[in-house]
C-alpha positions as CSV (number, residue, x, y, z in Angstrom):
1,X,-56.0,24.6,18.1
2,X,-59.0,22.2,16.2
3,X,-55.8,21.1,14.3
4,X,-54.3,20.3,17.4
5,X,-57.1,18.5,18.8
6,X,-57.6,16.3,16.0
7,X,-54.2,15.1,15.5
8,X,-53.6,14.3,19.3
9,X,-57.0,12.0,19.0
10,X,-55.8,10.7,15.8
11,X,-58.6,11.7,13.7
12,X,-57.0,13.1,10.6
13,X,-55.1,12.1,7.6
14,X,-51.8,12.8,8.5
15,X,-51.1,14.1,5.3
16,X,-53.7,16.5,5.4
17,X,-52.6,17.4,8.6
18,X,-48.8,18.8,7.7
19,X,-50.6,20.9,4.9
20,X,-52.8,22.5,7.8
21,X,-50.4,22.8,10.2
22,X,-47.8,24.4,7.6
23,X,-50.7,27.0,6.2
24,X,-51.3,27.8,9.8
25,X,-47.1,28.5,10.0
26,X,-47.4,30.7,6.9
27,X,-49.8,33.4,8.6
28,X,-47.5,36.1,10.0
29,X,-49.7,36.3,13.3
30,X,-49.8,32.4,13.9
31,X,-46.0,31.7,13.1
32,X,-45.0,31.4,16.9
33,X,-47.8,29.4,17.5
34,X,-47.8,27.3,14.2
35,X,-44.4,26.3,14.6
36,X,-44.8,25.7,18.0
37,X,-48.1,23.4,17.3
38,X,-46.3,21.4,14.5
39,X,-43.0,20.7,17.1
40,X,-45.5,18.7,19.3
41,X,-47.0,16.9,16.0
42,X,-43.7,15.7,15.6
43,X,-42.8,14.8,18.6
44,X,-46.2,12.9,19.2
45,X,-45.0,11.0,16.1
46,X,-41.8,10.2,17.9
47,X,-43.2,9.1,21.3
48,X,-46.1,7.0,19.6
49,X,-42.8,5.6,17.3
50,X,-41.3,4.8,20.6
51,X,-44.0,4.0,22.8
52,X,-44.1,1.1,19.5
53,X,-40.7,0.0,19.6
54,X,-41.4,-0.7,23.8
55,X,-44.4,-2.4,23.4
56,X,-42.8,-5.0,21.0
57,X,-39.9,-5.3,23.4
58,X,-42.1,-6.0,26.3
59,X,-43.7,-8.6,24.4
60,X,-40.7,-10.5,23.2
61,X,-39.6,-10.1,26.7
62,X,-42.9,-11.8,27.6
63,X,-42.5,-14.4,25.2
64,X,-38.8,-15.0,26.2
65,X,-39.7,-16.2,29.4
66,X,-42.2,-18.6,28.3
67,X,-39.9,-20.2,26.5
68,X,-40.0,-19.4,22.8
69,X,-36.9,-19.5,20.9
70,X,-37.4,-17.6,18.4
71,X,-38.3,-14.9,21.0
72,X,-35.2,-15.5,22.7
73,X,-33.4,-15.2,19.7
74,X,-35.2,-12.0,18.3
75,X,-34.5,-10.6,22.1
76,X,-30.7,-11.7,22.5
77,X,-30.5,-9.4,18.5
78,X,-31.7,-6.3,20.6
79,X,-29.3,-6.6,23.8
80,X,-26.6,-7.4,21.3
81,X,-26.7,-4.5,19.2
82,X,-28.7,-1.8,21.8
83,X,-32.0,-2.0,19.4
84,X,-34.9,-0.2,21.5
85,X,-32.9,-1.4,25.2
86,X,-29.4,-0.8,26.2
87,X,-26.8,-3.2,25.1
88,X,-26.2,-5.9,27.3
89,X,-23.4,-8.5,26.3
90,X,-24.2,-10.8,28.9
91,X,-27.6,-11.3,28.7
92,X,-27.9,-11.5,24.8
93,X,-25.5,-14.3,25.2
94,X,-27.6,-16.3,28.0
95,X,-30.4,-15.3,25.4
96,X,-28.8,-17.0,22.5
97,X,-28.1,-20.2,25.1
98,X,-31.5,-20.7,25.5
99,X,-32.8,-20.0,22.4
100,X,-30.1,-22.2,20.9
101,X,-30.8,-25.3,23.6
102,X,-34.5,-25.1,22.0
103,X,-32.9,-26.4,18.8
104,X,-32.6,-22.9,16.8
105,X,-29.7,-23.0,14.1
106,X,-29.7,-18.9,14.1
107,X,-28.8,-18.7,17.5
108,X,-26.9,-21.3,17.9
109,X,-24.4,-20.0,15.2
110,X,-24.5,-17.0,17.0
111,X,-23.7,-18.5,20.0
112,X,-20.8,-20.0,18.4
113,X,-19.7,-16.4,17.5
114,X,-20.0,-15.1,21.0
115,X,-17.6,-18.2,22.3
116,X,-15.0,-17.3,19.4
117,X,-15.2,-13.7,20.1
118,X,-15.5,-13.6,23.5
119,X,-18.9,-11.5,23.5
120,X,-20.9,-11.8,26.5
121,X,-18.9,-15.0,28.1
122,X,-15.4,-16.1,27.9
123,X,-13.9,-17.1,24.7
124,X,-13.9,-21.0,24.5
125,X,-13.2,-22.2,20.8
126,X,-13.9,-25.8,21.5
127,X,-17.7,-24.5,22.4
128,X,-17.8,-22.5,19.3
129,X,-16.7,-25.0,17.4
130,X,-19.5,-27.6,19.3
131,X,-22.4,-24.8,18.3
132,X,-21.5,-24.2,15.2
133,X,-21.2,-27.9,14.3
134,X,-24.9,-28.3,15.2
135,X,-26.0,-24.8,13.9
136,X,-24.7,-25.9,10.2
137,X,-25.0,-29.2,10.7
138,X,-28.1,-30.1,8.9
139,X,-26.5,-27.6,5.7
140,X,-22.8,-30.1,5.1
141,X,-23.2,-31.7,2.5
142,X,-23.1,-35.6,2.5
143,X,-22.7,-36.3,-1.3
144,X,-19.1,-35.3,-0.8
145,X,-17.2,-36.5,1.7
146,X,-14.2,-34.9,1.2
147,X,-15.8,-31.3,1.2
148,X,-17.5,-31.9,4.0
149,X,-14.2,-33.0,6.0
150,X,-12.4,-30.1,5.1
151,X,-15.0,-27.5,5.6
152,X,-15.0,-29.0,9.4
153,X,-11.2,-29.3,9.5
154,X,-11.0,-25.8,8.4
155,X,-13.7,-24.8,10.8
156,X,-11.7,-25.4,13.4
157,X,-8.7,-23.4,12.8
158,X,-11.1,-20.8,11.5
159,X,-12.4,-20.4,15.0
160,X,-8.9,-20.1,17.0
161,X,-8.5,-17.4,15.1
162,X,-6.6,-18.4,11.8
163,X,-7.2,-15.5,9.1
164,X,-6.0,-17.7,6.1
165,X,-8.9,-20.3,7.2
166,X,-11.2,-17.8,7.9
167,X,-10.6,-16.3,4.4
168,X,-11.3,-20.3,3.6
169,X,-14.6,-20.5,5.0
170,X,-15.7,-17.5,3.7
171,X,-15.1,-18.8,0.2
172,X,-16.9,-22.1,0.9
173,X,-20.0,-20.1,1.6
174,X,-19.4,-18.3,-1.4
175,X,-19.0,-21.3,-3.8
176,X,-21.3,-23.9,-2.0
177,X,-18.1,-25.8,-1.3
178,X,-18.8,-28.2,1.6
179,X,-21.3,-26.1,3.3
180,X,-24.9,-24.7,1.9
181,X,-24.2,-21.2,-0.4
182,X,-24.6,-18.6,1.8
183,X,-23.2,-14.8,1.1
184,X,-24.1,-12.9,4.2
185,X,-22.0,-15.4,6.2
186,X,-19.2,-15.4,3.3
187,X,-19.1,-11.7,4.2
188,X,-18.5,-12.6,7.9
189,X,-15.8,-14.4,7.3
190,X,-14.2,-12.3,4.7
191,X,-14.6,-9.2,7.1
192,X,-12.9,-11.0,10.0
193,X,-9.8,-12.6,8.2
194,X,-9.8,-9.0,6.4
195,X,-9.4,-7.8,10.0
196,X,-6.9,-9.7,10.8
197,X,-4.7,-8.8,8.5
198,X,-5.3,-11.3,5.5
199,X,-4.3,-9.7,2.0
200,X,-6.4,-11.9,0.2
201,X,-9.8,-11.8,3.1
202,X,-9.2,-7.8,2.1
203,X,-9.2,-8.0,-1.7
204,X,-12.6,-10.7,-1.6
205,X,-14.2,-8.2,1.0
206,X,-13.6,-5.4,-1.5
207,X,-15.7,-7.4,-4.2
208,X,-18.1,-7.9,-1.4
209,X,-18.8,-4.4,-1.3
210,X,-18.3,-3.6,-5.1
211,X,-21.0,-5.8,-6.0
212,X,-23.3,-6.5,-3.0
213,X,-22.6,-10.1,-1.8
214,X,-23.7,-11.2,1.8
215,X,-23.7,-7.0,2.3
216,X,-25.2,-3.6,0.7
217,X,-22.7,-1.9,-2.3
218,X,-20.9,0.5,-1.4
219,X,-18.1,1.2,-3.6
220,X,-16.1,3.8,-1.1
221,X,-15.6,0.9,1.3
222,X,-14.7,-1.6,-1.9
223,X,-11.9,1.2,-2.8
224,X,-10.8,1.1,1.2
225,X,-10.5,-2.2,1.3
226,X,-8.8,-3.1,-2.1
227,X,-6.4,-0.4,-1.4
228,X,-5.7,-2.1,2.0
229,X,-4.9,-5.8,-0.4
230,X,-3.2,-3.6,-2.4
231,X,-1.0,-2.0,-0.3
232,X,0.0,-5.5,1.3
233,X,1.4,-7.1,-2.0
234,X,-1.8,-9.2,-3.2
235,X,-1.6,-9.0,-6.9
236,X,-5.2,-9.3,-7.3
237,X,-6.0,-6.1,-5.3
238,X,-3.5,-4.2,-7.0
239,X,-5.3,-4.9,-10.3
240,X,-9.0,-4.2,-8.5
241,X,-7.2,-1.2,-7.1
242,X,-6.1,0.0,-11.0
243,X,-9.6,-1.2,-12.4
244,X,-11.4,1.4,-9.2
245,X,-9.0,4.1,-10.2
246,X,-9.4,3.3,-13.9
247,X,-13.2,3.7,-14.2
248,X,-13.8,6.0,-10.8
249,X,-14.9,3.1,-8.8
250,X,-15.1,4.8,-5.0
251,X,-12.6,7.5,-6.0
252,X,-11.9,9.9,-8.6
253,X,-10.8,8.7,-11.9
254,X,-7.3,9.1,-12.4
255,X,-5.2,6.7,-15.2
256,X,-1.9,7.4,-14.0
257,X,-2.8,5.6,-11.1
258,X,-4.5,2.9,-12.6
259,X,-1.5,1.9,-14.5
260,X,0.7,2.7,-11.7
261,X,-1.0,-0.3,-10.0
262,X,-1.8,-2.3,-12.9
263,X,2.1,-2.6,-13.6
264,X,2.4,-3.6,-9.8
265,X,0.2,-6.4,-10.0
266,X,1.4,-7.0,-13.6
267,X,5.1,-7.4,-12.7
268,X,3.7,-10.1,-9.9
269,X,2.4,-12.3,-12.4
270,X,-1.4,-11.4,-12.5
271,X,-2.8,-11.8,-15.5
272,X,-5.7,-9.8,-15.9
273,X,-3.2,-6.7,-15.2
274,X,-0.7,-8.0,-17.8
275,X,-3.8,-7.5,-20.5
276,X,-4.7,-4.3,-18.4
277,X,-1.4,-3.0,-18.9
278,X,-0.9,-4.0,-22.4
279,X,-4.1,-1.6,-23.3
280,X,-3.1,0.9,-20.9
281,X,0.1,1.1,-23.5
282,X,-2.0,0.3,-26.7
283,X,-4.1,3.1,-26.2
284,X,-2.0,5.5,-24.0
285,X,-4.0,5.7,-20.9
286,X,-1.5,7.0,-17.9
287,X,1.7,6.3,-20.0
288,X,2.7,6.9,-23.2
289,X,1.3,5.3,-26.2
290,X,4.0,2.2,-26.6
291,X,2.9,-0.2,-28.9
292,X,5.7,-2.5,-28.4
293,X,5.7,-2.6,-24.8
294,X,1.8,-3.3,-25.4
295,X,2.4,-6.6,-27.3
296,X,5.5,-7.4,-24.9
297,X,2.3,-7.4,-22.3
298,X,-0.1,-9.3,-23.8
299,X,2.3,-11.8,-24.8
300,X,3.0,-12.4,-20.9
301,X,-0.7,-12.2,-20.6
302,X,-1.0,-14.8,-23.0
303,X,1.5,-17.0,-22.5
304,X,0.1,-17.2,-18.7
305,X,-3.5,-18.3,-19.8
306,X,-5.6,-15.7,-19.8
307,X,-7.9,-15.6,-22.5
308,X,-8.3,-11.8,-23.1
309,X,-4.8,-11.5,-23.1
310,X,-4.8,-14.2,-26.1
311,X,-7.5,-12.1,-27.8
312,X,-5.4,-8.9,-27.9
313,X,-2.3,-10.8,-28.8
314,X,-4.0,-12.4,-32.0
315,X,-5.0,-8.9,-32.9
316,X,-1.8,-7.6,-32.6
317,X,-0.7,-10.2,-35.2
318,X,-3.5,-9.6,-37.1
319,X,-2.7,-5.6,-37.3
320,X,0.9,-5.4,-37.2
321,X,0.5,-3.9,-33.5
322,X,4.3,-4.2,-31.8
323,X,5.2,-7.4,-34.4
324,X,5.3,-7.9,-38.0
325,X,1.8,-9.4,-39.2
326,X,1.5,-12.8,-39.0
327,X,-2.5,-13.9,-40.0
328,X,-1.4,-17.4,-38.6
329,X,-0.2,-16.8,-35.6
330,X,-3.2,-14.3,-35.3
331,X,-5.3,-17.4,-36.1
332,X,-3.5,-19.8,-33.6
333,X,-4.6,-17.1,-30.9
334,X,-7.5,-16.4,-31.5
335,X,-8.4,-20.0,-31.2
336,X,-6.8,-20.6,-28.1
337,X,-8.7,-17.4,-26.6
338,X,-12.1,-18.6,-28.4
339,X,-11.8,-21.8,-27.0
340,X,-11.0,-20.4,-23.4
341,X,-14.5,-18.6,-23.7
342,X,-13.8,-15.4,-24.8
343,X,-16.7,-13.6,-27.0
344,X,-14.6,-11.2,-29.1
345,X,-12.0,-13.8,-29.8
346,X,-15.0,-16.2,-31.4
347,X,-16.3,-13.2,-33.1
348,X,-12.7,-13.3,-34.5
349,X,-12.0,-16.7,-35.1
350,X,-15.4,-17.0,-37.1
351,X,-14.2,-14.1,-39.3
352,X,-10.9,-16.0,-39.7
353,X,-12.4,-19.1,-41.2
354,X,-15.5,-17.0,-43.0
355,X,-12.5,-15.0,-45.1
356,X,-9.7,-17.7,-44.6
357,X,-7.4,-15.4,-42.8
358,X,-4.3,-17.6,-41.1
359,X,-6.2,-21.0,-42.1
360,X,-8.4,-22.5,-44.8
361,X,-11.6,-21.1,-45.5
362,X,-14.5,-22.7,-43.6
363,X,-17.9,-21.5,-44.0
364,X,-19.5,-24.1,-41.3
365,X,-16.7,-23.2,-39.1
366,X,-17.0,-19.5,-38.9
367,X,-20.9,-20.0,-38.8
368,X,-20.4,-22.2,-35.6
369,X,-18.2,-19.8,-34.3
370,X,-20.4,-16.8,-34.7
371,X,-23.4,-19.0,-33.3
372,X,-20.9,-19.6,-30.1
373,X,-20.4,-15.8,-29.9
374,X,-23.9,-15.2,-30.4
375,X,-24.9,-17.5,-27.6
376,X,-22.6,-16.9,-24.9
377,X,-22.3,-12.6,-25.7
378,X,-25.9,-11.6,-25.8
379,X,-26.0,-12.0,-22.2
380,X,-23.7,-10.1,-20.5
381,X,-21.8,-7.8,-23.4
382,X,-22.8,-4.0,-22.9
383,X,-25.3,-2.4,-24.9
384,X,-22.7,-0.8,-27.0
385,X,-21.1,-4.0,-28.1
386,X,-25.2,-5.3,-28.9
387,X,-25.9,-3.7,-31.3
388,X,-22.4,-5.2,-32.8
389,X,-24.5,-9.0,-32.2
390,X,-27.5,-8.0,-34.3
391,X,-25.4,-7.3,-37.5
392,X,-23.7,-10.6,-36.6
393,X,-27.1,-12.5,-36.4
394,X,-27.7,-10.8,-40.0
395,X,-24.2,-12.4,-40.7
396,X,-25.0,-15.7,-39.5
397,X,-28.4,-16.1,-41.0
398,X,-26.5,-15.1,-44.8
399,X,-24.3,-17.6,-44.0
400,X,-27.0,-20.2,-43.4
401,X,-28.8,-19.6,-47.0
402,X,-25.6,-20.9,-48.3
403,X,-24.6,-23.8,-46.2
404,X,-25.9,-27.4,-45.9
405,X,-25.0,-28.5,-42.4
């Protein structure tokens, strides 16, 4: 009962406590009374946590009336969302009128959410557009005029509900585009054209979640969503749908699906599936091995502009993978690619010039291509590919000892 005594007065450690209380569980005559003892230790811990949470509210409460706005504001959060008082639509919004008439850009952009969505008071879009005007109206850029007009002129059909515009806003927050960068609000935009049916909102709110912007990761929802995109022709989503079932990305790994979709998105022009699909049949992953149909794919991939897909073709001309070799047209590739910023393809073009391979030999031109690679794929190349680099470097410094730039 000491035990008891000294935890209601709060003069133990509380740590040391739970190892009393649970020693005092483990003796076969005090288990009844142990466990019952340690119930209330818990439950103090509750009440004192909620007993907390109502003292806070009492004071922003307090505050609220005396007219600070970032009370208001903090106050108008917790009837909003139900946070230690039940939710009150209403009254968050009157809170979020106040606190936004005091000149607070927080609640006056949510103020300009409750007037487009209707939470609280009736949905007005010409007083959402007002609020959010002045909420973000210190953030639009002036050095570009142009930005700036078209942010507001999208704004406008953004908040009567357009989901392409929406989609829009979201990426201007994403980019900096007219309007300060901002990723939570990016995400807000993205989820609500997403909701509204907008192929493209869904595929962007699927990176979102992938990779963390404006909201936590969590790739099961970044599967949901992509598959949503997917499922409602957008290209892109199709191939992010492939890429999650290729690598196990919020799903189970499974490669017959990830080409399935890859050749969806492929056949509708996406690039980056084209390349996708041209391994998938280089390597056999969910198909058969087809070397052929492998070059046919990164030829389309290639011919489109994408500079992976000009990578993989040159090495098909350099191997003899689908097509007779041709180092030349290997060569021609790889440059393009190189010069479109991909890493491997410089590693590739250096080794052209270093061994004269499709054009003259060049020892200052494969050394500046190596450097290139050197520069722009020690940052973000896997480890794997790293340790590639550092017999590169080894490469690169040889070649230095012999050439006078």
């Amino acid at each position: 009962m000491e035990l008891y005594f000294l935890a209601i007065n709060n003069e133990i450690e509380q740590d040391s406590l739970n190892e009393g209380f649970n020693e005092l569980h483990l003796i076969e005559d005090n288990i009844i009374l142990g466990k019952y003892l340690l119930s209330i230790f818990y439950y103090k811990d509750i009440i004192l946590d909620i007993n907390y949470k109502r003292s806070r509210l009492i004071t922003l409460q307090k505050l609220a009336e005396n007219d600070d706005y970032e009370a208001q504001y903090n106050l108008a959060i917790c009837y909003q969302n139900g946070h230690g008082i039940k939710t009150n639509y209403k009254k968050a919004f009157e809170l979020y009128l106040s606190s936004a008439k005091n000149g607070n850009p927080n609640a006056q952009y949510n103020l300009a959410i409750c007037y487009m969505d209707g939470i609280g008071v009736q949905k007005d879009d010409k007083e959402a557009f007002n609020w959010y005007l002045k909420s973000e109206n210190k953030y639009l850029f002036t050095q570009n005029k142009n930005d700036k007009k078209e942010f507001i002129r999208h704004l406008k059909f953004a908040i009567a509900n357009n989901s392409m515009m929406q989609n829009y806003l979201g990426h201007c927050y994403q980019i900096r585009k007219g309007i300060y960068k901002n990723e939570k609000k990016a995400f807000e935009w993205y989820l609500k054209s997403a909701k509204n049916g907008y192929r493209i909102a869904q595929r962007n709110l699927g990176d979102c979640y992938r990779h963390g912007i404006g909201t936590d990761k969590n790739e099961t929802r970044a599967f949901e969503w992509y598959m949503k995109s997917a499922v409602a022709g957008c290209a892109g989503g199709q191939c992010d749908l492939g890429f999650c079932y290729y690598y196990g990305i919020g799903t189970e790994k499974n490669e017959t699906k990830a080409f399935e979709w890859y050749l969806k998105s492929a056949e509708g022009g996406y690039t980056v599936a084209q390349n996708n699909l041209g391994n998938c049949y280089y390597h056999g992953e969910g198909t058969d091995k087809n070397e052929t149909k492998a070059f046919e794919w990164y030829t389309k991939s290639a011919i489109a502009g994408s500079a992976k897909g000009q990578c993989m073709l040159g090495s098909c001309y350099e191997n003899g993978v689908g097509i007779d070799k041709n180092e030349t047209k290997a060569f021609e590739w790889y440059l393009k690619s190189a010069e479109g910023g991909c890493v491997i393809a410089q590693v590739s073009l250096g080794s052209c010039y270093y061994h004269g391979m499709g054009t003259d030999k060049n020892k200052t031109k494969a050394l500046e291509w190596y450097q290139k690679a050197l520069d722009n794929g020690m940052k973000g190349l896997k480890n794997g590919i790293k340790d590639g680099f550092y017999t590169l470097q080894i490469v690169v410094s040889s070649i230095k000892k012999v050439i006078v730039i």
